[in-house]
N, C-alpha and C positions, 0 to 999 in steps of 0.2 A: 658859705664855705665853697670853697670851688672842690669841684667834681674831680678825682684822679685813682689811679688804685692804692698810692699808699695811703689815700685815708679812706679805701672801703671796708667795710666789714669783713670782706669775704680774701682780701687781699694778705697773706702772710710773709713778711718782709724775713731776708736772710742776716743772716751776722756769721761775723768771725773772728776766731777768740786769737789776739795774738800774744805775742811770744810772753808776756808779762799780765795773759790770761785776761784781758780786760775784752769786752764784747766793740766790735766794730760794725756798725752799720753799712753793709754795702748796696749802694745805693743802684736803684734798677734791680736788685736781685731779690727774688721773691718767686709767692706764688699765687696760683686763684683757688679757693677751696669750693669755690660754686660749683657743683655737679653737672649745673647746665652749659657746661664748657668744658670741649675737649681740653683736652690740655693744648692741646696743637693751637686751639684758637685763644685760646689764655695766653699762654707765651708771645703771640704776636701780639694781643692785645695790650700786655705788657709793657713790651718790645715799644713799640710804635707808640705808645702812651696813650690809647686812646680809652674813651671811658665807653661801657660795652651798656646794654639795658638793662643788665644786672644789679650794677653799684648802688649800695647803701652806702649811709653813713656810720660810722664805725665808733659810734658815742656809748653803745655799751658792751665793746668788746672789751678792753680793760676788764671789768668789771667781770664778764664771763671766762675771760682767760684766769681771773685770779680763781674762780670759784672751781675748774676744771685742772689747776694744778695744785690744790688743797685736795681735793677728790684722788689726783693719783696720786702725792705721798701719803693720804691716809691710807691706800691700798698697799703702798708699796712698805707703810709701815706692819699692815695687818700681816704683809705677806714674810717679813722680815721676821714676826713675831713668832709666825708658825715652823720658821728655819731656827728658829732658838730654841722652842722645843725639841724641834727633832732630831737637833745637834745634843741637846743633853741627855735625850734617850739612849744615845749610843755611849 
C-alpha cells in the first residue's frame, strides 16, 4: 500500500452535498486528527502531499467510525426519548 494521507488513519477526508443531496468527495480537502500536529503543519502536510512520521494505515477505521456513529444515535436517541417525556408532562 503506498503511504498518503488519504489512506491514513488519522486523516479525515471532506465532502459536499450538492444540489440533489448526493455526497461529493472533494479531493485534497480534509483534515489530520493526530494531536501531534499543529494544524498549521497538518495542512501543509496536506497541502504538499507529503507523508509526515505519523501515518498509519487506515484498515480499521471503517470499522471504528461505524461503531462511533451507532454510539451517537443511540445517544441522540436516549436524548430524544427524554424530550418526549418532557413534552407530554406539559
Amino acid at each position: 500500500m503506498e503511504k498518503s494521507c488519504d489512506n491514513c488513519f488519522y486523516f479525515h477526508q471532506h465532502f459536499h452535498i450538492n444540489k440533489n443531496g448526493k455526497l461529493i468527495h472533494i479531493w485534497g480537502d480534509g483534515h489530520c486528527s493526530n494531536d501531534k500536529l499543529t494544524v498549521f503543519v497538518s495542512r501543509k502536510i496536506i497541502f504538499k502531499q507529503h507523508i509526515c512520521e505519523f501515518w498509519e494505515p487506515n484498515e480499521n477505521k471503517e470499522a471504528e467510525r461505524r461503531e462511533n456513529i451507532c454510539k451517537v444515535i443511540s445517544d441522540m436517541k436516549k436524548r430524544l426519548d427524554e424530550l418526549v417525556l418532557v413534552l407530554k408532562e406539559d
